[in-house]
C-alpha positions in Angstrom: 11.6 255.2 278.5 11.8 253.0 275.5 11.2 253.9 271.8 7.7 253.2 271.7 6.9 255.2 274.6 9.0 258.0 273.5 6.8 257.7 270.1 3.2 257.5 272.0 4.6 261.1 274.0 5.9 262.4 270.4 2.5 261.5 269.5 0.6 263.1 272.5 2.8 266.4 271.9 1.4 266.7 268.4 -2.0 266.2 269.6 -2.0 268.6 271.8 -0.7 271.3 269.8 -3.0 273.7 268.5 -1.7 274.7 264.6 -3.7 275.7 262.3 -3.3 274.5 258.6 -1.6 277.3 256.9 -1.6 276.1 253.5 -4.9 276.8 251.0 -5.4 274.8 248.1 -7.7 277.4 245.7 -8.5 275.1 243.0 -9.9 272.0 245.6 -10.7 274.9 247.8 -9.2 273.2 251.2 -6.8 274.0 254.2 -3.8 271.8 254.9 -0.4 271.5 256.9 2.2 272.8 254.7 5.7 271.0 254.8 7.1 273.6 257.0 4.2 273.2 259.8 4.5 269.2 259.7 8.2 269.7 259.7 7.8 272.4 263.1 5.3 269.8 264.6 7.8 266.3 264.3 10.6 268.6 265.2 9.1 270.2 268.6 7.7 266.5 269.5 11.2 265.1 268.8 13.2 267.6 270.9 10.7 267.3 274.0 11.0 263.0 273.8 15.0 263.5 273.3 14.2 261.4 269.5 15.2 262.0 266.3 13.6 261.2 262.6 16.1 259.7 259.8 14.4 259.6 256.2 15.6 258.6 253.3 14.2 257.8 249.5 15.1 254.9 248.2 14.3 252.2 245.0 13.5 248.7 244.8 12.5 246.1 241.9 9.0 247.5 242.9 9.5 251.0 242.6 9.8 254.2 244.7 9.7 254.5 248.9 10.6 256.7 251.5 11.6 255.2 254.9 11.4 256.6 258.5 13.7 255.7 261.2 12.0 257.1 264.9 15.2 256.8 266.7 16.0 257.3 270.4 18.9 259.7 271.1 19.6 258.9 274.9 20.6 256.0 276.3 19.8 254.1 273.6 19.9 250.7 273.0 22.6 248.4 270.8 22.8 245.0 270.0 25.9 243.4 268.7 25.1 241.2 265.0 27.7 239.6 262.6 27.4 243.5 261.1 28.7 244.9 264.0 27.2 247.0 266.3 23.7 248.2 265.5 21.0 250.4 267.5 17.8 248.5 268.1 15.9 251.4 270.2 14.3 252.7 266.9 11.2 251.9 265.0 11.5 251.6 260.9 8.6 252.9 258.9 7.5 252.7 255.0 5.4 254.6 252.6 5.7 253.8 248.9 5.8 256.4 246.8 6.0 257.6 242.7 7.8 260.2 240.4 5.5 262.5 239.9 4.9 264.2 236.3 6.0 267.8 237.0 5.5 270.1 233.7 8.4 272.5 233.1 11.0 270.4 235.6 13.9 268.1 235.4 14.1 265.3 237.2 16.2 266.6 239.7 13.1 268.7 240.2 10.8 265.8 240.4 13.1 263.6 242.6 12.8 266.6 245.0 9.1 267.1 244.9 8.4 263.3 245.5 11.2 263.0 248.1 9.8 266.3 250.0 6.0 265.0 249.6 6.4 261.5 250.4 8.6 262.7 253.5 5.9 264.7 254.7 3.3 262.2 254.3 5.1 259.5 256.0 5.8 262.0 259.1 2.0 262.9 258.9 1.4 259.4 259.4 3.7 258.6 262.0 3.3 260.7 263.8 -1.2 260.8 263.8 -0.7 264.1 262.3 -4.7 264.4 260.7 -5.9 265.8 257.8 -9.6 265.2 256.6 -8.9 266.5 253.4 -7.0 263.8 252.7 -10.2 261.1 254.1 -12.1 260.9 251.4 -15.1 259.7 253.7 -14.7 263.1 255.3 -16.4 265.0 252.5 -19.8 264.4 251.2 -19.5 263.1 247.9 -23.5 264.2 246.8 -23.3 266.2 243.4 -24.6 270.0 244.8 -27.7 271.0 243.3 -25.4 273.7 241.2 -23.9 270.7 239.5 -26.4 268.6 239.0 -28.5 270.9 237.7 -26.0 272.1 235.0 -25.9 268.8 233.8 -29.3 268.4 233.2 -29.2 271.5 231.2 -26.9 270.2 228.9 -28.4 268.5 226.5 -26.3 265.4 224.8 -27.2 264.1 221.4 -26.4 260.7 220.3 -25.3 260.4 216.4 -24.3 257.3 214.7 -20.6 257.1 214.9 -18.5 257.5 211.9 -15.1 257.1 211.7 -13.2 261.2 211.8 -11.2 262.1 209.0 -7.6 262.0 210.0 -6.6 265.6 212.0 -4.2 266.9 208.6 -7.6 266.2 206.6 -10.3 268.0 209.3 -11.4 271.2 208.7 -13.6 271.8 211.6 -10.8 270.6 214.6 -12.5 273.1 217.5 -16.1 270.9 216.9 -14.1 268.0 216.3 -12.7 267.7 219.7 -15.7 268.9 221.4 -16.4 265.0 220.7 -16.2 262.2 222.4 -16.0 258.9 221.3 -18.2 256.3 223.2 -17.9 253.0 221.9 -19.9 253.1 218.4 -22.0 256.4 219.2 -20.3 259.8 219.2 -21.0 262.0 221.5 -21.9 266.0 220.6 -21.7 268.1 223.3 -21.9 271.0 220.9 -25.5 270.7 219.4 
């Protein structure tokens, strides 16, 4: 069987499987695969096609990217280059990625959280794993009547702008930065 074969049964073993997302995000209020169940579903899928999934997180002049080597553990193919010997029954993926801005972390911490997330996206990817939460033409993108009629309840006034007093000099900062600045009108979402 060659790797791309062993991929489309990896594939077809995912598919088939019948998980359900154990993760809950409470502020977007949606279900997803956690790392842990994407990991269990590329694991299970590589042990059954005899494959095995090297990643790694690495830089360029561009930035940030994780890589994904799908590589066949059986019989598997080499080819001899002025490197030496190399294995050419594998398939190379790539997913860019970014350092994330983690509040009370170091960047150990943050090279670990983009590592871990773009690792699990990149598998998610490879291996068809869906999510519709991530499809932003899977959700309906309508304002509910809830929200659009809170808005309209909220009455904004529109005041000649003048220039604030600098922030050592206000003495009103709480209405101050109820404000918004929009181009030469301020914006009072107090009154």
């Amino acid at each position: 069987m060659n790797i791309y074969t062993k991929l489309a049964e990896a594939r077809k073993i995912v598919r088939d499987s019948k998980i359900k997302k154990a993760g809950y995000n409470s502020y977007s209020k949606y279900d997803y695969f956690t790392p842990e169940q994407v990991e269990a579903l590329v694991s299970e899928a590589c042990e059954a096609t005899k494959t095995i999934c090297l990643t790694n997180l690495k830089q360029d002049a561009i930035g940030y990217y994780q890589t994904l080597e799908f590589v066949a553990l059986e019989n598997p193919l080499m080819s001899t280059t002025a490197k030496g010997i190399e294995m050419i029954d594998k398939i190379s993926f790539e997913l860019r990625t970014a350092a994330p801005t983690m509040t009370a972390s170091n960047a150990a911490q943050q090279m670990g959280g983009m590592d871990t997330y773009s690792e699990r996206y990149l598998k998610m990817k490879v291996f068809q794993i869906k999510d519709n939460n991530l499809d932003f033409d899977a959700h309906d993108n309508k304002p509910t009547s809830a929200s659009a009629a809170s808005r309209q309840s909220a009455p904004v006034s529109a005041k000649p702008w003048t220039k604030p007093a600098p922030k050592w000099e206000r003495k009103d900062n709480a209405k101050e930065s109820a404000q918004l600045d929009a181009g030469n009108t301020l914006i009072d979402l107090n009154d």
